[in-house]
C-alpha positions in Angstrom: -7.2 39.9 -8.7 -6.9 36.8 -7.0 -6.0 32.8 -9.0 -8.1 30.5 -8.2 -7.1 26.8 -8.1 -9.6 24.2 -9.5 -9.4 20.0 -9.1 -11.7 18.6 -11.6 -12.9 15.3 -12.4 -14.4 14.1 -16.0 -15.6 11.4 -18.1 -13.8 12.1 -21.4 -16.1 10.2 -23.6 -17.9 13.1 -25.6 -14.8 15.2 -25.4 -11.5 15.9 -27.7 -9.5 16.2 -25.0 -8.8 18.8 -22.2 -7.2 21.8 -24.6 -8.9 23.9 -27.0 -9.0 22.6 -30.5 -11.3 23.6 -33.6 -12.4 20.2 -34.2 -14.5 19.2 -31.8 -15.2 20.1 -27.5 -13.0 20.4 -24.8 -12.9 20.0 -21.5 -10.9 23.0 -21.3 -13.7 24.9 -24.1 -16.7 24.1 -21.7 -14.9 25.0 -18.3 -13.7 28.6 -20.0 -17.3 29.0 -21.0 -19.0 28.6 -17.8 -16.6 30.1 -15.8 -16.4 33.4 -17.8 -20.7 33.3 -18.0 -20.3 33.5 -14.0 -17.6 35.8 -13.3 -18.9 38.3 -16.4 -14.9 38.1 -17.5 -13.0 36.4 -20.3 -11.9 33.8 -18.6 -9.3 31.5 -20.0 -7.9 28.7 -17.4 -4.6 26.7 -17.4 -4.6 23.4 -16.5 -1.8 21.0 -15.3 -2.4 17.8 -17.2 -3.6 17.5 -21.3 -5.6 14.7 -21.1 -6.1 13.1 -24.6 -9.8 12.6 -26.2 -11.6 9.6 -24.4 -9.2 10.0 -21.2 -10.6 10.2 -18.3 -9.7 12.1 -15.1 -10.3 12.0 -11.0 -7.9 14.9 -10.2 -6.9 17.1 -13.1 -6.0 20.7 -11.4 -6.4 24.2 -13.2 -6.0 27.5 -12.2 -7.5 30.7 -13.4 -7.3 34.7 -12.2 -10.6 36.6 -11.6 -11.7 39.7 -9.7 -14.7 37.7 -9.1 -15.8 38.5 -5.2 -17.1 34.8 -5.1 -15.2 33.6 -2.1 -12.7 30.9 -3.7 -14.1 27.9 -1.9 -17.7 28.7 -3.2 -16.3 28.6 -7.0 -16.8 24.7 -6.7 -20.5 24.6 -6.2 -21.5 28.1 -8.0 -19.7 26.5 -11.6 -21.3 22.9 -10.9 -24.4 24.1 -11.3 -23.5 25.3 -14.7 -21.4 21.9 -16.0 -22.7 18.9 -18.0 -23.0 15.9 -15.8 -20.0 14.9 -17.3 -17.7 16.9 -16.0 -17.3 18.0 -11.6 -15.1 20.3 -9.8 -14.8 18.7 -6.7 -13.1 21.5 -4.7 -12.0 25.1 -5.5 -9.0 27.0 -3.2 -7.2 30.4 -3.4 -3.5 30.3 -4.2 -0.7 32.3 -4.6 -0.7 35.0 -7.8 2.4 32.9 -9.0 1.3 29.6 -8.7 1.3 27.7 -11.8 -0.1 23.7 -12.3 2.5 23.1 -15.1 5.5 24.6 -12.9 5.3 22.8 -9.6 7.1 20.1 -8.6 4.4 17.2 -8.1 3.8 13.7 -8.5 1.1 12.7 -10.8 -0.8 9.3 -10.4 -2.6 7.5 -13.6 -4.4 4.4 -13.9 -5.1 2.4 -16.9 -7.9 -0.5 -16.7 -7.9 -3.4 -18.2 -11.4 -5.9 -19.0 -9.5 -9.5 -19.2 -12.6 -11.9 -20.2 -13.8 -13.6 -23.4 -16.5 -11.3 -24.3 -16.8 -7.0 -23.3 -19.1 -5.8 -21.1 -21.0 -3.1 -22.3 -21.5 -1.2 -18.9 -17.4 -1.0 -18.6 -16.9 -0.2 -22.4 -16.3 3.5 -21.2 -14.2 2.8 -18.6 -11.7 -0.1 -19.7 -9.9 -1.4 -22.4 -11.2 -5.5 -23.4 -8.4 -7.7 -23.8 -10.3 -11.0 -24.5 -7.2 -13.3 -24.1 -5.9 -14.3 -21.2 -3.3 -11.9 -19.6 -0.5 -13.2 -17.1 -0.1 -10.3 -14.7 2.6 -12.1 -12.4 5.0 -11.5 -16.0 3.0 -8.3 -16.9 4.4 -7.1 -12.9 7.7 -8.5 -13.6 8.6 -6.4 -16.4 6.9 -3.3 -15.0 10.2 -3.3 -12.9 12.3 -2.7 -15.3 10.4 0.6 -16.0 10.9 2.0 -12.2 13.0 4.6 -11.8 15.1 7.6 -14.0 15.2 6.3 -17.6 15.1 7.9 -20.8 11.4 6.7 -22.2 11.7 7.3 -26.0 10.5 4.8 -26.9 7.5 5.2 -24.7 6.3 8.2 -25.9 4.4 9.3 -29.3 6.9 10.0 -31.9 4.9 13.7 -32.8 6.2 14.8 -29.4 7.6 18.2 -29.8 9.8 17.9 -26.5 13.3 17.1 -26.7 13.6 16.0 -22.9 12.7 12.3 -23.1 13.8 11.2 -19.4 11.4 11.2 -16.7 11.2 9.6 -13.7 8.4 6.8 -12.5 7.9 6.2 -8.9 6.0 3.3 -8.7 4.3 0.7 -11.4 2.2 -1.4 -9.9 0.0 -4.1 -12.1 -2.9 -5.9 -10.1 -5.8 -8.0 -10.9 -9.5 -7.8 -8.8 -11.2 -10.3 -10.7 -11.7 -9.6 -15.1 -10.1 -6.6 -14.5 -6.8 -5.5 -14.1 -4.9 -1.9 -13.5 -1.8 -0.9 -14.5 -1.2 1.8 -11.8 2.0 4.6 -12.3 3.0 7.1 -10.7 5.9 9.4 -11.8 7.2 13.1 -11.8 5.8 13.6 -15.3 5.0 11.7 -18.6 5.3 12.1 -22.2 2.9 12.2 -25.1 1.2 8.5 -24.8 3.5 7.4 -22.3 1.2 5.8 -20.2 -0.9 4.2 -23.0 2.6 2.9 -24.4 3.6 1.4 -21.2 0.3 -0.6 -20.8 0.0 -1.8 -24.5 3.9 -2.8 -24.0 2.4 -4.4 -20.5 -0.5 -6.1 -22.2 1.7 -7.9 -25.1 4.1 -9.3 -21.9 0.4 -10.6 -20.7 -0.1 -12.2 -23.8 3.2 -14.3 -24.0 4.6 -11.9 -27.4 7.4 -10.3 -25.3 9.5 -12.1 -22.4 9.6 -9.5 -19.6 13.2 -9.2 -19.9 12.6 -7.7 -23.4 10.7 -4.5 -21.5 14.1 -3.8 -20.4 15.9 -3.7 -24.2 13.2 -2.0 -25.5 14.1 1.3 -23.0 17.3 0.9 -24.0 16.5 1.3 -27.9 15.4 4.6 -27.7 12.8 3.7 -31.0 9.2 3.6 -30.5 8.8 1.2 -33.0 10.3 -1.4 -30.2 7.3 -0.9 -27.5 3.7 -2.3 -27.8 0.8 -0.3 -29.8 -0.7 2.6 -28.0 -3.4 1.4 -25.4 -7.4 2.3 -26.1 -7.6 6.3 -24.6 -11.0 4.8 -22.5 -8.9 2.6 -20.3 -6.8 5.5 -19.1 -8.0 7.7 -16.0 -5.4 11.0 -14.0 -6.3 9.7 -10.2 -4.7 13.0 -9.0 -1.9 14.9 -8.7 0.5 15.7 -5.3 2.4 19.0 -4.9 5.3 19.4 -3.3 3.7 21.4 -0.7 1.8 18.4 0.2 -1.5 19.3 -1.4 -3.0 16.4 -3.0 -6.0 16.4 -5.4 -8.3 14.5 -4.5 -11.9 13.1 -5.2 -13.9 14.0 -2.4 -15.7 17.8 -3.0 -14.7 19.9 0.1 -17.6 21.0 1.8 -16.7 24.3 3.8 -17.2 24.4 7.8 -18.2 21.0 7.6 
């Protein structure tokens, strides 16, 4: 038996989600389903990051365990040919029989894009979130400050959360404009239900003039999520990758071996 380490990138438009649920497909569902078709076992893989429906992702890693002789680096281009367009494992390793995506210390890296113009554009409706007033990102930057560092986000994260642990660390918030779009780009030790969405709908109401950036800071403090900004659109949202501890870092670029 050998586990089998998977980074996979996805467009989660057409899917509920990474994990399982009844009501509709997951990313999690299809990957399951192809992988057990090719191994001939029940396969049931374990990812590191629940993506929400519509979220998108560059990096997400799973594992899985097989007796599969497949050689682990080949796993990559054996289950792509088996995957909706939609949906890439861009490299495939062995790793240790312990190792466990959820239980490694890491840094994970999100995104969230934002369209700033008057009207959408319908070949980045997928891929960004339309805010058709204008958005100050000098003050959206300035309060993204007060969110660096070891805070207790509350009121940053959905209030159906079922964890009691509300403190979490963020590394970096960076908020940068190329032209109509911006991104909102955070990196952190791990986040809560929403938290990311929360934090750029907070962001985008600083943009807009309806919060000082001062006021960022006061809303932490609260503790209510009734305090922060609505929940960002799940489309602007993308996982860029995730960094181990070990150094490993997910990344977009599909291995090729002894190349």
């Amino acid at each position: 038996m050998k586990r089998i380490k998977l980074t996979v990138a996805y467009d989660g438009t057409n899917y509920c989600g990474w994990q399982v649920q009844p009501n509709g497909i997951t990313i999690e569902e299809v990957l399951n389903k192809k992988l057990s078709r090719l191994t001939g076992e029940d396969i049931h893989i374990i990812g590191a990051s629940r993506t929400d429906s519509g979220v998108h992702a560059l990096g997400n890693v799973a594992v899985f365990d097989t007796e599969s002789t497949i050689p682990p680096e080949r796993f990559a281009y054996a289950v792509n040919q088996r995957l909706p367009e939609d949906i890439v494992i861009v490299s495939s390793e062995e790793v240790p029989a312990d190792w466990h995506p959820r239980y490694q210390d890491c840094i994970k890296y999100y995104e969230y894009h934002i369209l700033n113009r008057p009207l959408p554009d319908p070949l980045r409706r997928l891929t960004t979130s339309h805010v058709s007033f204008p958005l100050d990102e000098y003050k959206m930057q300035e309060a993204a400050n007060y969110l660096i560092g070891t805070h207790d986000f509350k009121s940053f994260c959905n209030i159906r959360t079922n964890t009691e642990d509300t403190i979490r660390t963020v590394y970096g918030l960076e908020v940068t404009r190329n032209g109509d779009e911006i991104t909102i780009s955070i990196r952190g030790n791990g986040f809560l239900y929403n938290m990311v969405r929360i934090i750029a709908g907070t962001l985008i109401r600083v943009g807009r003039g309806f919060y000082q950036p001062e006021q960022v800071q006061e809303i932490l403090a609260t503790k209510e999520r009734t305090e922060a900004g609505v929940t960002a659109p799940p489309q602007g949202l993308r996982l860029v990758k995730i960094q181990y501890s070990s150094g490993t870092c997910t990344d977009t670029q599909v291995h090729v071996p002894n190349e």
